[in-house]
C-alpha positions in Angstrom: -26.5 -23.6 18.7 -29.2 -24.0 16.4 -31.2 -21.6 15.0 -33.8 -21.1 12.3 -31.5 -23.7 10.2 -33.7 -24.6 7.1 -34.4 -28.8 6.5 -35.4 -30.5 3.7 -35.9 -33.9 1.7 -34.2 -34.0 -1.7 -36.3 -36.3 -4.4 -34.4 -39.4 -3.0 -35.8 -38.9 0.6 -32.6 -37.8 2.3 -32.2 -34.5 4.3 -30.5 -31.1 3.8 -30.2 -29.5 6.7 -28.4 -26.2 5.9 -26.4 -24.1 8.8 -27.7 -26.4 11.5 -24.8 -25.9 13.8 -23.0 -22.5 14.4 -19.2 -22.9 16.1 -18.1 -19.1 15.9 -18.7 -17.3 19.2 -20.3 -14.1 17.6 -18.6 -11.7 20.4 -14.9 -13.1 19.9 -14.9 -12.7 16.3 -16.3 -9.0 16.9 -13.8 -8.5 18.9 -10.7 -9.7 17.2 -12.3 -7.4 14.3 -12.3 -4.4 16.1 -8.9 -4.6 17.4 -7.8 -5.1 14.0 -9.8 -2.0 12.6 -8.2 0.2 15.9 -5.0 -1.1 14.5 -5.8 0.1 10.9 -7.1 3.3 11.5 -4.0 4.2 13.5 -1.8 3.3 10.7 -3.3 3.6 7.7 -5.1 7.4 7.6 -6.6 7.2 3.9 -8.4 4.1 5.6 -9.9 6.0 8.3 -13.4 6.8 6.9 -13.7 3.8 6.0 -12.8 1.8 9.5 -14.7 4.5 11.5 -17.6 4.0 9.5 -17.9 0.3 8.9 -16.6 -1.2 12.3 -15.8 1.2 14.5 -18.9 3.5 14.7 -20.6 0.0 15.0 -21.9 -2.2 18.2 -21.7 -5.5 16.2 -21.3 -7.5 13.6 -24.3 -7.0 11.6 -24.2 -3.8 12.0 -20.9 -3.3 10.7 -21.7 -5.8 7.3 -24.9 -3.6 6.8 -22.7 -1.0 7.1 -20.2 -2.2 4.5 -22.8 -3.8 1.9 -24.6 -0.4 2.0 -21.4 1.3 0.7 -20.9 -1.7 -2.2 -25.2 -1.7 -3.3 -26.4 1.7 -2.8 -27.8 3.2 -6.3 -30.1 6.3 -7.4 -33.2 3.8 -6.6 -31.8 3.2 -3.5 -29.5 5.4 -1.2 -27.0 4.0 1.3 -29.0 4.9 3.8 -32.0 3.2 2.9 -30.4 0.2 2.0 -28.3 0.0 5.1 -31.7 0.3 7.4 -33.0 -2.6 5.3 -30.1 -4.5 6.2 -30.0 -3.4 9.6 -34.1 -4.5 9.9 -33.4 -8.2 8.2 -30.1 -8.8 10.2 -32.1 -7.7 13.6 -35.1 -9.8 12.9 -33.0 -12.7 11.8 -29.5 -13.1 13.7 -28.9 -15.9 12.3 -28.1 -14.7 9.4 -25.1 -13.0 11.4 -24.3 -16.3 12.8 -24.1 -17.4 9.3 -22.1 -14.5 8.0 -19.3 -14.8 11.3 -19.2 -18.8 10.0 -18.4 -17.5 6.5 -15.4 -15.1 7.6 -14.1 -18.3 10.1 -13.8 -20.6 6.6 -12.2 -17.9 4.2 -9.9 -16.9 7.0 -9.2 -20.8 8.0 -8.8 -22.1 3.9 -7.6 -19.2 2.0 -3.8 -18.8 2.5 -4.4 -15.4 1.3 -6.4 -14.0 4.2 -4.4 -12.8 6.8 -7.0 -11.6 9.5 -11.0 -12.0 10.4 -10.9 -8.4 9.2 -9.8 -8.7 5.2 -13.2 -10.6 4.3 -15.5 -8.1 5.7 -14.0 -5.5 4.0 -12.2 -6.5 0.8 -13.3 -9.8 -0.4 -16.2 -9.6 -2.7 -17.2 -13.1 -2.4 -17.8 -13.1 1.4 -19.8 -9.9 0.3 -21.7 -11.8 -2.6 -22.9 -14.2 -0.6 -23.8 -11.8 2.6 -25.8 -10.2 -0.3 -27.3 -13.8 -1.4 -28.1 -14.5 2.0 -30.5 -10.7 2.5 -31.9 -11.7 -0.9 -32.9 -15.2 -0.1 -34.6 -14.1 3.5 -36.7 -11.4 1.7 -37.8 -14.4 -0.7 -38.7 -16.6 2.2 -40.9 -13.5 3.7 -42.4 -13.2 0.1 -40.8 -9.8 -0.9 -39.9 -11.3 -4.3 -39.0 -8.1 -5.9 -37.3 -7.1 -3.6 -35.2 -10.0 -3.1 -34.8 -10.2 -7.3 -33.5 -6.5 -6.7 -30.7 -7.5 -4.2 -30.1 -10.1 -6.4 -29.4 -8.1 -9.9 -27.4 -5.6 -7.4 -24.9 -8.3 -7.0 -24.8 -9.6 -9.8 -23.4 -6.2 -10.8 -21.4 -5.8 -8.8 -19.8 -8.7 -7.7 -19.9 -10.8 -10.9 -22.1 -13.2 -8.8 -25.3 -14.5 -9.8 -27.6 -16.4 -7.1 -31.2 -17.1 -7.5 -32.7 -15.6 -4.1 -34.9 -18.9 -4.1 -31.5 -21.4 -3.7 -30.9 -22.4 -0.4 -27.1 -22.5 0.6 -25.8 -23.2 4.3 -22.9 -21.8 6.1 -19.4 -22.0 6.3 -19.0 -21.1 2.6 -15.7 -20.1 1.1 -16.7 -18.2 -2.7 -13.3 -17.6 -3.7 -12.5 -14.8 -6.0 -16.1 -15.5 -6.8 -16.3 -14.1 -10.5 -18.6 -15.7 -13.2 -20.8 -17.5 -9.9 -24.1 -18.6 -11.2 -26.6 -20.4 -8.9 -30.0 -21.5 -10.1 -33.1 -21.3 -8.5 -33.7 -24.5 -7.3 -29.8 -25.7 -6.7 -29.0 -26.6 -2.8 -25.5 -26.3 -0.9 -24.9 -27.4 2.4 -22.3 -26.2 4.9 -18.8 -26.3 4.5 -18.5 -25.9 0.8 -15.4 -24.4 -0.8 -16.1 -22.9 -4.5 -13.6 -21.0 -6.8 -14.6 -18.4 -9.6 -16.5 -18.9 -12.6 -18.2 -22.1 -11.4 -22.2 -22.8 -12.1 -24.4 -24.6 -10.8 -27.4 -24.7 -13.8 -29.8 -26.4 -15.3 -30.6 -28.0 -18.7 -33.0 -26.8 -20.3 -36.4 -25.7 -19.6 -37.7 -28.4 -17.7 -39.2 -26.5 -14.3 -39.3 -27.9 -10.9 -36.3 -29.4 -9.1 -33.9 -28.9 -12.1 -30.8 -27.7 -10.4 -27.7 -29.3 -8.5 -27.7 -30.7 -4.9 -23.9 -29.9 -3.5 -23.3 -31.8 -0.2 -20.9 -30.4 2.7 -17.3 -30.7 2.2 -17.8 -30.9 -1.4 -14.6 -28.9 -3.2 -15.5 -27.4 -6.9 -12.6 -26.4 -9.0 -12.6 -23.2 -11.1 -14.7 -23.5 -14.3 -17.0 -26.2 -13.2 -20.3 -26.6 -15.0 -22.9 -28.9 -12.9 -25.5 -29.1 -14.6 -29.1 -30.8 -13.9 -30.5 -32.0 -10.6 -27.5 -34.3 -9.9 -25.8 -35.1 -6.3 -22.4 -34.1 -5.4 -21.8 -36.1 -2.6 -20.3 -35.5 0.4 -16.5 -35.0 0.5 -16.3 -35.3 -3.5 -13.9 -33.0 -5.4 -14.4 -31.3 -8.6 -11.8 -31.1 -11.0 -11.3 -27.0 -12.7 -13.1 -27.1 -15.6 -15.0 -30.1 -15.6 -18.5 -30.3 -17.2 -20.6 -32.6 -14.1 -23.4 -34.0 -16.2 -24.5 -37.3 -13.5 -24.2 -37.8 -9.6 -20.9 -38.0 -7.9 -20.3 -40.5 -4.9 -19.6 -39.4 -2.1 -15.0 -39.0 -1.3 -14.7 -39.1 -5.3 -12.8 -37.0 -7.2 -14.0 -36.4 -11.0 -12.4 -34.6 -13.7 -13.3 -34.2 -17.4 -15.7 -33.3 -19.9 -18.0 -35.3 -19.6 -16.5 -35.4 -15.9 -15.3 -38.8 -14.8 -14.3 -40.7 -12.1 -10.6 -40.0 -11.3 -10.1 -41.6 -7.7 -11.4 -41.5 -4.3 -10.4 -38.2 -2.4 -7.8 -38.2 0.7 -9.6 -36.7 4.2 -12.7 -36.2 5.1 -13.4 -32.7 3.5 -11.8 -31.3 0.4 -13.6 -28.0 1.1 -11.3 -27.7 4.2 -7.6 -28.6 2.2 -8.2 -26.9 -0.6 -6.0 -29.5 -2.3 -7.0 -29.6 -6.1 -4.8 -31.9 -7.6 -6.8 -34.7 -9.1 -4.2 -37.8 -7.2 
């Protein structure tokens, strides 16, 4: 299904297309989630304000992450209450930003050996809830509530160590792992299916304006400690060595590693992002 996906040309002429295609059926996931919160709540008592008031006092998905987002970003400025009508408004106007979210919790649960169950990302992993922030801010910036969108912004930055222009544009099917130390500039782009461990950014170089930040292609896997930097092309299926410094393109199915980066071989499969293999052979 496609739905309010956002398309593009880079400078070279060639599309982005960013969550063009959604593969989660929305009321499956909700209801594997449920069953697991039932399961929680019976077991787990200190738990149970929590599970009552995240998932099981809700009727769906985004009303449950509104719910749990308002509990990490409310402030004095802002009380959970307000904030989780906000979130409730933007989800309702725009579901695909659920659909978006439900393709999030599918990767991290499908790549991350550490997540046991649908449920663990909605309400423990602060990357999935960086990027669920990141994806309120950017829609407020595309209906031209700038401050409000920088607000959401500085809120997760933090509180979830994650930094993301509202203005980039990042597509579905994202996997932010441990996501400390996350910076995203303004004008960087990452398409679907892109798997990204802690203290990576993806910056400029100076103070050139316009297009100035990276374009990261789907499958692409980035390594921790990787530095992008500049509007250079990480093609699709490339891999990203941990702590590599990415100064010029990368072709497509090519691993780099390095400072400068450089070419170390071509990558086995068709998406790193999805084998979360980081050796460099």
């Amino acid at each position: 299904m496609k739905e309010e996906h956002e398309e593009a040309v880079d400078a070279s002429g060639n599309t982005i297309q960013l969550c063009e295609n959604y593969t989660v059926s929305l009321d499956e996931l909700w209801l594997v989630i449920q069953q697991e919160a039932q399961q929680i709540y019976d077991r787990e008592h200190r738990l149970q304000p929590l599970i009552k008031g995240v998932i099981l006092n809700s009727k769906c998905l985004g009303q449950a992450l509104s719910a749990r987002l308002s509990r990490k970003l409310a402030r004095e400025d802002m009380g959970r209450d307000e904030v989780e009508s906000l979130l409730r408004e933007v989800f309702r106007e725009h579901p695909s930003l659920v659909r978006s979210a439900a393709e999030d919790i599918e990767a991290i649960h499908f790549r991350d050996p550490a997540c046991e169950s649908p449920i663990e990302p909605l309400l423990f992993f602060k990357g999935f809830a960086a990027i669920s922030t990141y994806r309120i801010s950017h829609q407020l910036w595309k209906n031209g509530r700038h401050e409000l969108a920088y607000y959401f912004q500085s809120l997760a930055s933090e509180v979830f160590g994650v930094d993301i222009h509202p203005a980039a544009r990042i597509g579905c099917g994202i996997l932010l792992d441990h996501a400390t130390s996350f910076v995203v500039g303004e004008t960087a782009v990452i398409e679907d299916s892109v798997s990204i461990l802690h203290e990576v950014t993806l910056g400029g170089t100076g103070k050139e304006t316009g297009a100035r930040h990276p374009i990261v292609r789907s499958g692409v896997l980035i390594g921790a400690g990787a530095k992008i930097l500049g509007r250079v092309e990480i093609g699709e299926g490339a891999k990203i060595g941990a702590g590599s410094v990415v100064l010029s393109d990368v072709e497509a199915h090519t691993t780099v590693a390095g400072v400068p980066a450089e070419v170390v071989c071509r990558t086995e499969g068709e998406s790193p992002a999805t084998q979360m293999d980081q050796g460099l052979v």
